[in-house]
KEKOL-888203 format. One line per 8 residues: number of its first residue (from 1); for each residue x negated, y, z of C-alpha. Coordinates in pm, 1 decimal, decimal comma. Example, Ala and Ser with C-alpha at 12.3 -4.5 7.8 and 13.67 -1.06 7.14 Angstrom:
! residues 2
1) -1230,0/-450,0/780,0 | -1367,0/-106,0/714,0
This chain:
! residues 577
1) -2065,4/-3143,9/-1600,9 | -1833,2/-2864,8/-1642,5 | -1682,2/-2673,7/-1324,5 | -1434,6/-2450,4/-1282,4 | -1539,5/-2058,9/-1205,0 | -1371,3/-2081,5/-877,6 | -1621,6/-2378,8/-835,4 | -1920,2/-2208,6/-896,1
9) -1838,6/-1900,0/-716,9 | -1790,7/-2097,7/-412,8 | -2105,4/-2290,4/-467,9 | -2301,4/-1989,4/-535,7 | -2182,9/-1786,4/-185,4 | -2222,4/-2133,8/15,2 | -1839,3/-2136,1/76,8 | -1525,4/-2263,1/-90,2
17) -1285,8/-2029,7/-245,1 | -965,0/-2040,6/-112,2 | -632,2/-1898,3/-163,7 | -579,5/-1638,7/27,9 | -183,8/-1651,6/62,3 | -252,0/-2024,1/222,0 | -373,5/-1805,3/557,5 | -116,1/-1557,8/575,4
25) 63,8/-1342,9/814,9 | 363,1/-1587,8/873,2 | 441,1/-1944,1/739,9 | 775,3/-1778,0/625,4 | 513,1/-1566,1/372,2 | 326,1/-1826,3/249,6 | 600,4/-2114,4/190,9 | 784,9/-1769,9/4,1
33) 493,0/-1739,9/-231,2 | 433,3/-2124,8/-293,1 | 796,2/-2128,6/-406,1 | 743,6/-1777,9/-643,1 | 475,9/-1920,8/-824,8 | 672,8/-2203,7/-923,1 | 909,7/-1945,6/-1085,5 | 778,0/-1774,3/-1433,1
41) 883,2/-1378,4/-1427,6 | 1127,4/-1295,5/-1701,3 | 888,5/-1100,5/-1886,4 | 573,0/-1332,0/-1887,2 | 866,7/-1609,3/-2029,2 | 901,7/-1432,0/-2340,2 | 745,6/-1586,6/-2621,5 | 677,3/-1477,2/-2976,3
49) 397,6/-1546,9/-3253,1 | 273,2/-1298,1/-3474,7 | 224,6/-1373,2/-3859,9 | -86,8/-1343,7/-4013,9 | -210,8/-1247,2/-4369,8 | -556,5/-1409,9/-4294,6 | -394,1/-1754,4/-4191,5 | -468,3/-1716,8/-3840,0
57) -203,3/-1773,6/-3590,5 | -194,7/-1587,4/-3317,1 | -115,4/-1877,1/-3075,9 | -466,0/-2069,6/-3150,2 | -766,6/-2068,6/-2973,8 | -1016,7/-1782,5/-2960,7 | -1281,0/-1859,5/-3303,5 | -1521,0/-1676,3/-3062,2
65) -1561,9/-1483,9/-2730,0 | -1535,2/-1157,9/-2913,4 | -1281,0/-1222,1/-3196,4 | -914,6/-1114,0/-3147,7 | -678,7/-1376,9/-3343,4 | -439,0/-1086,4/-3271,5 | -657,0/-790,4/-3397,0 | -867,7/-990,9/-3612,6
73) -1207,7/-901,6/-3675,6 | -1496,0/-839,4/-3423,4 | -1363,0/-528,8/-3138,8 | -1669,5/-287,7/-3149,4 | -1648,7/-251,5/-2783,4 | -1605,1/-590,4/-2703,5 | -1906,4/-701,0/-2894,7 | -2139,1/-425,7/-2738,0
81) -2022,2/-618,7/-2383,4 | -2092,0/-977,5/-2486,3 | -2449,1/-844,7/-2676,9 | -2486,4/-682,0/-2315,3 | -2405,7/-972,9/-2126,3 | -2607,5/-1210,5/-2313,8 | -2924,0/-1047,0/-2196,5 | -2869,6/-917,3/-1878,9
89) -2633,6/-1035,2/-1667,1 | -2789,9/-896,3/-1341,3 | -2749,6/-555,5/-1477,4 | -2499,7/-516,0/-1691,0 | -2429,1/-287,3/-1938,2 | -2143,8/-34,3/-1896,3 | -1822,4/-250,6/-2011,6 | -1611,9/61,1/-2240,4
97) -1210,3/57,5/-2073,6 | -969,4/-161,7/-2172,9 | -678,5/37,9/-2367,7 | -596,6/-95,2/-2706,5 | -258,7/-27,3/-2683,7 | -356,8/358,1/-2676,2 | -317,2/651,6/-2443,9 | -75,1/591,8/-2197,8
105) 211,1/882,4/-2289,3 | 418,7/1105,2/-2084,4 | 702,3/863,6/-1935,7 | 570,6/578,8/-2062,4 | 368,7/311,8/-1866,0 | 280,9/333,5/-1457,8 | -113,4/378,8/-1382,0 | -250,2/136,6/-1211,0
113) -487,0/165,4/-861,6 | -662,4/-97,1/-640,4 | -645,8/-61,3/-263,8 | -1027,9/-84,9/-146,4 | -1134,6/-381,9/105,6 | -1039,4/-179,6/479,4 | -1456,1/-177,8/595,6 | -1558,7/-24,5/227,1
121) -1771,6/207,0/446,0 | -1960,6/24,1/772,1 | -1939,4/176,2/1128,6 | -2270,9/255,7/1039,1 | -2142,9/551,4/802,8 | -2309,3/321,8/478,9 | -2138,1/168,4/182,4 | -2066,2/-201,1/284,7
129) -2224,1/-429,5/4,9 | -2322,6/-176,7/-229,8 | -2404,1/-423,3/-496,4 | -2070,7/-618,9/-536,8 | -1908,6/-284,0/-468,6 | -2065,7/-127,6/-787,0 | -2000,4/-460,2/-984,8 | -1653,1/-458,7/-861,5
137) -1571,3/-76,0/-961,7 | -1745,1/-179,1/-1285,2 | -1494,0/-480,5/-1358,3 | -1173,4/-304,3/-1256,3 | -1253,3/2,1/-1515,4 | -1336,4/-194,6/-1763,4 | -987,0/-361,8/-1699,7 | -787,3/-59,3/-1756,2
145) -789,1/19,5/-1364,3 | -641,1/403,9/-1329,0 | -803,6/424,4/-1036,2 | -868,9/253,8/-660,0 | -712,6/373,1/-350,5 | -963,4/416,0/-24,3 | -917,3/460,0/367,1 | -1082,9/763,0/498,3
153) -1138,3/644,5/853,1 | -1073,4/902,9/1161,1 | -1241,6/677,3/1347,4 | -1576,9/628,7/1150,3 | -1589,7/1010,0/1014,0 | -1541,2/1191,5/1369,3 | -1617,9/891,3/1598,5 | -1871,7/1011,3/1843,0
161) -1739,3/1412,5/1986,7 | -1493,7/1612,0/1780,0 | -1533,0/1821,1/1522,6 | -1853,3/1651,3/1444,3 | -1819,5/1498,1/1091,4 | -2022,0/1208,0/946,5 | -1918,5/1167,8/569,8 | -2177,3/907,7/502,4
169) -2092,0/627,2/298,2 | -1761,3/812,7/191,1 | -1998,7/1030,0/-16,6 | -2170,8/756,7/-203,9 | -1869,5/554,1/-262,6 | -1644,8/846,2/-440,8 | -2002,3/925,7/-635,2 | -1943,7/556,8/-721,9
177) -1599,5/613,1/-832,5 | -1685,3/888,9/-1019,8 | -1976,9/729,1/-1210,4 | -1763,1/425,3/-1352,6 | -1457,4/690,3/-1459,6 | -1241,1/561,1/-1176,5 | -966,5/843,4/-995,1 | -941,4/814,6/-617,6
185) -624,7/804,5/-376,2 | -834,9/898,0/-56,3 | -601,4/798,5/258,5 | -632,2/1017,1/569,2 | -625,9/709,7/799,9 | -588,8/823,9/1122,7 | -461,7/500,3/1279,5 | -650,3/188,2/1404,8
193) -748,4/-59,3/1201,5 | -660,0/-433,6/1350,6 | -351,9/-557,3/1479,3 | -122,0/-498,5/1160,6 | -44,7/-751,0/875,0 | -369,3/-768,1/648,1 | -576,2/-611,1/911,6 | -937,2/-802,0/867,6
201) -1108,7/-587,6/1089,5 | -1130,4/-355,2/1360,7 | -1182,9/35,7/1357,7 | -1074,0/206,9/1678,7 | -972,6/563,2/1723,5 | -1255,0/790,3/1781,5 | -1413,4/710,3/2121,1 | -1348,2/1102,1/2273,4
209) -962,0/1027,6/2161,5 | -968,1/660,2/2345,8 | -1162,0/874,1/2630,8 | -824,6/1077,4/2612,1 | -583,7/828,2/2624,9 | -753,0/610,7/2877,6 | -702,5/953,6/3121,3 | -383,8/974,6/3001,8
217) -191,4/705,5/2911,4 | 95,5/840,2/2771,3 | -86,1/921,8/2505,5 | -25,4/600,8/2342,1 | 352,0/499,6/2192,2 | 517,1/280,9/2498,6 | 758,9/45,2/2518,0 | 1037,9/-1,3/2801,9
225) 852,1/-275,5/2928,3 | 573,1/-17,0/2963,8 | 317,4/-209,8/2736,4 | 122,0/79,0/2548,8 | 36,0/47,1/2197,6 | -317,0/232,2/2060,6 | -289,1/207,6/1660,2 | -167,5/568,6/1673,5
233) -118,6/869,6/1911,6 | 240,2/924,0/2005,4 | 422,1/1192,5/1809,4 | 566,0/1362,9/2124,4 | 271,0/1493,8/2177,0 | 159,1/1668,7/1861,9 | 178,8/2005,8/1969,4 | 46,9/1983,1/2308,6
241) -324,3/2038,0/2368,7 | -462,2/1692,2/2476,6 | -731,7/1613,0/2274,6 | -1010,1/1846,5/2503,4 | -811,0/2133,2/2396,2 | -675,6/2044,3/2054,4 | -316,2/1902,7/1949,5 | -345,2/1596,5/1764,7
249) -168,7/1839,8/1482,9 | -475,5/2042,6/1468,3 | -719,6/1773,2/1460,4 | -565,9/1620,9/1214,7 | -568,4/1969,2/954,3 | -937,1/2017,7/1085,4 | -1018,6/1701,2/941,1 | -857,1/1775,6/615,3
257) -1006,2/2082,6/609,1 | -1349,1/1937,8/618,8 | -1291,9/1647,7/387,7 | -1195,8/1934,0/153,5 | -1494,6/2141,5/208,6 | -1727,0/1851,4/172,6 | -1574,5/1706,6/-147,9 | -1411,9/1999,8/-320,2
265) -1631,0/1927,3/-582,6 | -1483,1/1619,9/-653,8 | -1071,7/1716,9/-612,6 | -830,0/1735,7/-878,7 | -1068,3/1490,7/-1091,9 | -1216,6/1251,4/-929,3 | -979,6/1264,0/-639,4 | -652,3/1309,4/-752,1
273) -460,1/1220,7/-473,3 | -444,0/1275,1/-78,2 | -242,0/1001,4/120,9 | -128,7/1132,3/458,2 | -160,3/876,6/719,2 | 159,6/937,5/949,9 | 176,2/658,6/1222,6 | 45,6/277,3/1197,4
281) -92,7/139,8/934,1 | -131,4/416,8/768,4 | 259,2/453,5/686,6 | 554,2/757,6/843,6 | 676,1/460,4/1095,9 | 657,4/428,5/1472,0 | 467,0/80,4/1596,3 | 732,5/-85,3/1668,4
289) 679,0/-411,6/1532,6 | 270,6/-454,2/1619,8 | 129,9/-823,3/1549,7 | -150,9/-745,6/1790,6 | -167,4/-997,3/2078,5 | 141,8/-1217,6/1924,2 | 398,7/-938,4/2075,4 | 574,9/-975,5/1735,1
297) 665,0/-1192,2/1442,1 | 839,9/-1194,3/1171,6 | 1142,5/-1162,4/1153,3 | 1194,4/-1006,2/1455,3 | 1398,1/-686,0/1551,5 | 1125,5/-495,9/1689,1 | 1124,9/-289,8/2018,1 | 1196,8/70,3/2061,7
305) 843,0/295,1/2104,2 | 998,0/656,7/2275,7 | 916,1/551,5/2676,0 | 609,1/733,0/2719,1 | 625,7/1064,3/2891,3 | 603,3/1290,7/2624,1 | 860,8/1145,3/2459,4 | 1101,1/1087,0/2714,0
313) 1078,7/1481,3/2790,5 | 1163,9/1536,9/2440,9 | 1488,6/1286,8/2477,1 | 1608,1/1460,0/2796,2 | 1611,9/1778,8/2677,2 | 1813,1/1691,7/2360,9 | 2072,0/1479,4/2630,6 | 2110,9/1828,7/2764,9
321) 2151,5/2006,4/2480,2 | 2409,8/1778,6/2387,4 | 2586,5/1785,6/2718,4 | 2517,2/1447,5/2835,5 | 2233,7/1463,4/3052,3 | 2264,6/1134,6/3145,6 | 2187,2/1030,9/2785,9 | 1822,1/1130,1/2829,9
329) 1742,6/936,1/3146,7 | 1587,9/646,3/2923,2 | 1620,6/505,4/2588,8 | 1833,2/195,7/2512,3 | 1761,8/-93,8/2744,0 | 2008,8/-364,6/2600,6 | 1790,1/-378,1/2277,8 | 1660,8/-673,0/2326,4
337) 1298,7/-778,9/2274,5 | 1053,2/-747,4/1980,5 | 1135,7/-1090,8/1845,2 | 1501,0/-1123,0/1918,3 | 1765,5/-1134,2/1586,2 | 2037,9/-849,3/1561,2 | 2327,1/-1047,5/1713,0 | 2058,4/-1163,0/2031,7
345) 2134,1/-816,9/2139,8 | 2478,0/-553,2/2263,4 | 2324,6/-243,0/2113,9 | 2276,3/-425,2/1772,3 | 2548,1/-665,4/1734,1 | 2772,7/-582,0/1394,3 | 3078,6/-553,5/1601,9 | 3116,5/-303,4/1880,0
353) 2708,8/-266,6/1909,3 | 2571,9/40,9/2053,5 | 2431,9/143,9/1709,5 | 2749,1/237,2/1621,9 | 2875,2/465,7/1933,4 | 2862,9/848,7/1998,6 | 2548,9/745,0/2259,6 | 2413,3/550,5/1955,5
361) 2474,3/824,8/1684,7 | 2312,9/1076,6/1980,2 | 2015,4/860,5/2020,9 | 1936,6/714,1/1676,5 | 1954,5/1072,7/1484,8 | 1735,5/1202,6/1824,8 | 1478,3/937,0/1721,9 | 1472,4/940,0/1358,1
369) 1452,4/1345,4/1375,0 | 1183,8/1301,2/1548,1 | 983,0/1110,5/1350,7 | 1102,5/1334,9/1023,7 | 966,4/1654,3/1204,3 | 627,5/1466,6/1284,9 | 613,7/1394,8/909,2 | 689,8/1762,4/805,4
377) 436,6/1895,2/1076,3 | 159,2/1726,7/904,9 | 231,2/1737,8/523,2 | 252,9/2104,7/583,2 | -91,1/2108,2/741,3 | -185,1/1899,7/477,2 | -15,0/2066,0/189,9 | -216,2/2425,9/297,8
385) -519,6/2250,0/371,5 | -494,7/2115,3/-25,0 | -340,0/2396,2/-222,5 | -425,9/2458,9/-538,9 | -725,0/2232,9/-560,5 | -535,6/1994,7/-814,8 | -449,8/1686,1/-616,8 | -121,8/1563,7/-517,3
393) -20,6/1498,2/-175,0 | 200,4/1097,1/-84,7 | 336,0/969,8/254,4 | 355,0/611,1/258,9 | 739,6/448,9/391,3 | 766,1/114,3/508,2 | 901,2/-162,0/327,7 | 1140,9/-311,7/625,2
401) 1333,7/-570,6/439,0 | 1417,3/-829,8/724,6 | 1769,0/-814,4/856,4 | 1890,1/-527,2/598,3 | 2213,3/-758,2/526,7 | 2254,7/-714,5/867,2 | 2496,5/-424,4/966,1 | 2233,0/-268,8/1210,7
409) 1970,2/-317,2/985,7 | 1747,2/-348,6/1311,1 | 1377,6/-349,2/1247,6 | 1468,7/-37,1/1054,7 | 1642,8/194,4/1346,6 | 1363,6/31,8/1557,0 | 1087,7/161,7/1345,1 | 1239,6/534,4/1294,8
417) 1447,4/483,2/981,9 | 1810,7/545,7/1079,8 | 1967,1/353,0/757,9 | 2257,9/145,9/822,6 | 2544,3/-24,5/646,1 | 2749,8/327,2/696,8 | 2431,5/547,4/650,0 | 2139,4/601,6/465,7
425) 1809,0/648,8/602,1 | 1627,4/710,5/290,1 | 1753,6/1022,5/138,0 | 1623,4/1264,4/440,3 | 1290,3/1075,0/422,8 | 1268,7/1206,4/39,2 | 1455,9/1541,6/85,9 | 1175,0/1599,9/355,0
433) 857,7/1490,3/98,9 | 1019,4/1688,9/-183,3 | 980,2/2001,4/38,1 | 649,2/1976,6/33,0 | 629,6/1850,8/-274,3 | 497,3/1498,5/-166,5 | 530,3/1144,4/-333,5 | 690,6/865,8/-181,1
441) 518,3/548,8/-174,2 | 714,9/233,2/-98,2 | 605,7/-90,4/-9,1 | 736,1/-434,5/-106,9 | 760,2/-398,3/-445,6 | 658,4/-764,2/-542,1 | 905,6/-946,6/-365,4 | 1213,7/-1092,4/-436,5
449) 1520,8/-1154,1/-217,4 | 1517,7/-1550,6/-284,2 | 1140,3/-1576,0/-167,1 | 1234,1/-1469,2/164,0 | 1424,1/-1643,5/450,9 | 1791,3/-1545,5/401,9 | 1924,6/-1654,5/750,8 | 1772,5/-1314,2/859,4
457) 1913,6/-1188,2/571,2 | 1608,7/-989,6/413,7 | 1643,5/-834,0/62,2 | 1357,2/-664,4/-24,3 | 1486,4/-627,4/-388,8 | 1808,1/-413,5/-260,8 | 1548,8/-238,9/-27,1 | 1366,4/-96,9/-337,2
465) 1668,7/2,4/-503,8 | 1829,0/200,7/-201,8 | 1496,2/357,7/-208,6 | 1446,0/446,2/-557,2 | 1792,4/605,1/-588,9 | 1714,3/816,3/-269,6 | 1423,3/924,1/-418,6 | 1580,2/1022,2/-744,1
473) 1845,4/1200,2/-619,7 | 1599,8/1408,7/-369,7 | 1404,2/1469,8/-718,2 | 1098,3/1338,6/-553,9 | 844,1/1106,8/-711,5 | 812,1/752,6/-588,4 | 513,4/505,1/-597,1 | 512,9/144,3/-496,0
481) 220,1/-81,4/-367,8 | 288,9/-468,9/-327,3 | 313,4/-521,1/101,2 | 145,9/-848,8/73,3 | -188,3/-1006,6/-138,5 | -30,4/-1163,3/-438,9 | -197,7/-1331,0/-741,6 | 93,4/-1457,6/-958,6
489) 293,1/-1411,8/-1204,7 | 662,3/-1409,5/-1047,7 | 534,2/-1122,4/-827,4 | 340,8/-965,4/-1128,7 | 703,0/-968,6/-1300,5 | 900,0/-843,7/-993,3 | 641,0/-515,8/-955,5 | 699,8/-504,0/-1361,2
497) 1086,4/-524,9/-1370,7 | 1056,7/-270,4/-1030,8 | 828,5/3,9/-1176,2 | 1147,7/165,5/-1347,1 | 1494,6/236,5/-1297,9 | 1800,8/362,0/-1426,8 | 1919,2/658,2/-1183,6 | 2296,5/704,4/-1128,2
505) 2439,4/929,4/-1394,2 | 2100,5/877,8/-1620,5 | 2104,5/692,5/-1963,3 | 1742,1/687,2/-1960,1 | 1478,8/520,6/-1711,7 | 1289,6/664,7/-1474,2 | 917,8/521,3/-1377,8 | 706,0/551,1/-1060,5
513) 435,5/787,3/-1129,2 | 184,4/504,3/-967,6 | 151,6/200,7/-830,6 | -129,6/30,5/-594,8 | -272,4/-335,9/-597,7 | -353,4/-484,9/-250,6 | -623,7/-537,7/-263,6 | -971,5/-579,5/-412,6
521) -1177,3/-902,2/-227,4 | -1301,9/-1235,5/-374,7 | -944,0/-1360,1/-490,9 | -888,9/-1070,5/-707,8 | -1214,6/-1227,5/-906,2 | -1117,8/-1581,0/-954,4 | -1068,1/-1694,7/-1326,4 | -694,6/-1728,9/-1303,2
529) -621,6/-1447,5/-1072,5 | -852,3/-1203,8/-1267,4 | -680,7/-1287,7/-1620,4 | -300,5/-1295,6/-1443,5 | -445,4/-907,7/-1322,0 | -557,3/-787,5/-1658,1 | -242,3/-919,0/-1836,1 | -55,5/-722,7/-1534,5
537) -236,6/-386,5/-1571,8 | -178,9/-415,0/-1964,0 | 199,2/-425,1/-1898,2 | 217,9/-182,1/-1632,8 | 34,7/72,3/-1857,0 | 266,7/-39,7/-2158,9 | 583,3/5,0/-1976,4 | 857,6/-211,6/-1919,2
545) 944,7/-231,2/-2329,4 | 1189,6/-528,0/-2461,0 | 1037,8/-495,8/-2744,7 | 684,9/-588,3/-2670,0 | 554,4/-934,9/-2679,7 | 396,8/-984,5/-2365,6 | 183,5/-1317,7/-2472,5 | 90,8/-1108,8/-2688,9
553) -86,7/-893,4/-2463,3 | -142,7/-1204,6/-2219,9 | -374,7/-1348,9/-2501,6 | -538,3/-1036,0/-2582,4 | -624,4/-1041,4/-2208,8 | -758,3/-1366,0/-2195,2 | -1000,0/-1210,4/-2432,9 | -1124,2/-967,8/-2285,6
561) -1175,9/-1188,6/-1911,5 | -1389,8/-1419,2/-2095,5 | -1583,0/-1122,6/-2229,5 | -1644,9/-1002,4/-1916,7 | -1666,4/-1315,0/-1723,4 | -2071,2/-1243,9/-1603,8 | -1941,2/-918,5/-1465,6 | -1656,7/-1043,4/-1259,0
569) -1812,1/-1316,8/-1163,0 | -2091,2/-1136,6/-1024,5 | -1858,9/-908,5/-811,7 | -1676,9/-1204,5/-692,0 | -1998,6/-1388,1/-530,9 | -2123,9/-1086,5/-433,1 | -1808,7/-946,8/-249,2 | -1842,0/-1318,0/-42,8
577) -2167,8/-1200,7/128,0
């Protein structure tokens, strides 16, 4: 009897495969993505059937696992795989990339990276499951993968006394990368892991910074309610000296520094990319909307994070500056709470809400300037740590979609971004980055405005186009990664349709220079999802083309997964244990 692959992987790890959108963050989420799949993207739609001298039509079924009915004929490197596969499955034969539509040319096409599983490297400093994590690397090159993208954890690499570096399993895995051909976005993650959407597992802080903060409190961002919050050291104190005589600054460019020195053999071509981590989750943000502990859900407003004593310093003195002393006493306190809705609260209501006063304008541009010159005071430690070594430096922006129809826009003036209906928050974000030369990588690419609840007025779709014209007209490069695990087609379509845009005053498109898959784990692998994936890198690397038939390419796909079925499948059980 004849199962499914999703069958016998399960059967083969001892578990059942399951989707993993079924457990996710909110039920808003999930019931958004059971809809989207429902709903074909405008590009997979397209239809088309190619005529054939040889009388075979390209809409049949495969004649054999390594025939094209498209190409015709046996592919060399196809053939070399199945021959490969046939007689050893356990080891398998390096799988030759992916690319028959060619090189991918100057502005045409987006490279395409997968986000590494968050505990790729153990608290033990080892590579965790070395054997599905070669298979995996394996299977995503040979799909036309650019690349994967991979935490560097602060809290593994100099967990035990600072300045004492443990590279470990970091070592091994980007020796990995660079065996299969694979670039690297290495992410200086100097946040927590746990307590943020996605978050699977736990990585504190190094323990001599916890040490730190449990002396000293006010270390950690703080609410009004005085509930401290430990993904990420507060920003008003990056230039003092409290990390046993360090400023966070400085520990963060020390860290750099020696990630440089101990892989500068490996920069500008097997890493090609440094990802600044800037606040929680890895993104230029303050925590303002943490999951940890059920303090927020979606779609709450979020809570204000400037009531620890560092920053509160910082607040009076601009209240003086500005001649209202009294201004700087506290932050707002009519707010509201982390999961109230705009109009719950006076200093976000549309009309006559605090937002939109002189104390408002006063306190909002203190806020967001603050976490703008906490951006710039890393990228330049991290631009001179990386000069001229070849690799390009990003910041990663927050995709903050819920409540942007909303006057207020909320969760965004909560979390730092002071964009409004009368102002927008973007364009210094980019103007900033394209200082220093720095790529902007956006969130929330894959969704759609109708997937999401539209009482709290969320439209992620506007979102990315706010952002992508800020980022044009700052003359700064933007990237995109999708905010949530998705496996279908609608969202595959959404990314597709969002990886290019027509600037004001341009005739022509303009692409992101990358985008990033979340992530690589067992669903990636299944049948379905794996051929959906290959079909979506194709496109991606073809570029968003009227012209091209994309069954076409879907077929050509389906191919090439059944080719390399042993392999994926491998990296799928394996990943499980």
């Amino acid at each position: 009897m004849a199962f499914s692959i999703t069958h016998q992987i399960g059967a083969l790890a001892g578990t059942p495969v399951t989707s993993e959108m079924s457990n996710g963050a909110s039920g808003e989420a999930t019931a958004a993505v059971n809809a989207a799949v429902l709903r074909k993207s405008p590009a997979s739609a397209l239809r088309c059937r190619v005529q054939r001298t040889d009388g075979v039509d390209a809409l049949s079924p495969p004649l054999s696992p390594c025939r094209s009915p498209v190409l015709g004929g046996i592919r060399p490197d196809l053939s070399v795989a199945c021959q490969a596969f046939a007689t050893e499955v356990a080891a398998p034969t390096e799988v030759k990339e992916y690319k028959e539509g060619g090189e991918r040319g100057k502005g045409k096409g987006v490279p395409v990276y997968v986000m590494m599983p968050l505990d790729s490297v153990t608290m033990g400093n080892t590579v965790n499951r070395r054997k599905a994590m070669n298979a995996s690397l394996q299977a995503l090159k040979s799909a036309g993968v650019e690349g994967i993208m991979m935490d560097v954890w602060w809290g593994l690499v100099e967990r035990d006394s600072p300045g004492s570096y443990n590279w470990g399993g970091y070592t091994e895995l980007l020796e990995m990368a660079k065996k299969h051909g694979l670039k690297v976005q290495a992410v200086m993650s100097f946040h927590q892991c746990g307590g943020n959407v996605g978050d699977s597992v736990t990585i504190p802080l190094p323990k001599w910074v916890v040490e730190e903060i449990d002396k000293d409190p006010d270390l950690a961002y703080t609410d009004q309610w005085g509930r401290r919050n430990y993904e990420y050291i507060s920003l008003g104190c990056d230039n003092l000296p409290v990390l046993k005589g360090r400023t966070p600054v400085q520990c963060y460019a020390d860290f750099m520094r020696a990630f440089k020195d101990n892989f500068k053999h490996l920069l500008g071509d097997t890493i090609v990319e440094i990802q600044v981590g800037m606040g929680p989750a890895g993104e230029l943000r303050y925590p303002s909307y943490p999951e940890q502990n059920g303090t927020w859900k979606f779609p709450g407003i979020g809570a204000f994070q400037c009531f620890d004593k560092y920053m509160l310093s910082s607040l009076k003195a601009a209240a003086e500056a500005y001649g209202k002393p009294e201004w700087g006493v506290t932050g707002p306190t009519d707010a509201g709470s982390y999961n109230n809705w705009p109009e719950d609260t006076p200093f976000f209501r549309k009309d006559g809400g605090g937002w939109n006063s002189t104390y408002g304008e006063f306190f909002l541009s203190w806020y967001s300037q603050m976490l703008l010159a906490h951006g710039e005071r890393i990228l330049m430690a991290a631009t001179s740590t990386f000069e001229n070594t070849g690799v390009k430096m990003s910041v990663k922006i927050a995709g903050i979609h819920w409540h942007y129809g909303h006057r207020s826009h909320a969760p965004e003036l909560t979390a730092g971004y002071y964009n409004t209906r009368f102002r927008d928050g973007y364009l210094p974000i980019a103007q900033m980055l394209a200082r220093h030369g720095a790529i902007f990588n956006f969130t929330c690419i894959e969704m759609r405005d109708h997937e999401q609840p539209q009482d709290a007025l969320c439209a992620p779709e506007k979102l990315v186009r706010q952002v992508a014209l800020a980022t044009h007209k700052a003359q700064v490069p933007l990237a995109g990664e999708n905010a949530l695990p998705r496996y279908d087609e609608s969202a595959h379509g959404q990314i597709l349709q969002a990886s290019s845009f027509i600037g004001e005053g341009d005739s022509e498109e303009t692409e992101m220079c990358a985008f990033t898959y979340l992530r690589m784990n067992p669903h990636l692998f299944e049948a379905e999802n794996w051929r959906r994936f290959v079909a979506f890198v194709k496109k991606m690397k073809e570029g968003k083309n009227p012209d091209k038939c994309w069954e076409q390419l879907e077929r050509e796909a389906e191919h090439f997964v059944h080719v390399t079925q042993p392999l994926v499948q491998e990296a799928a059980v394996a990943l499980m244990h």
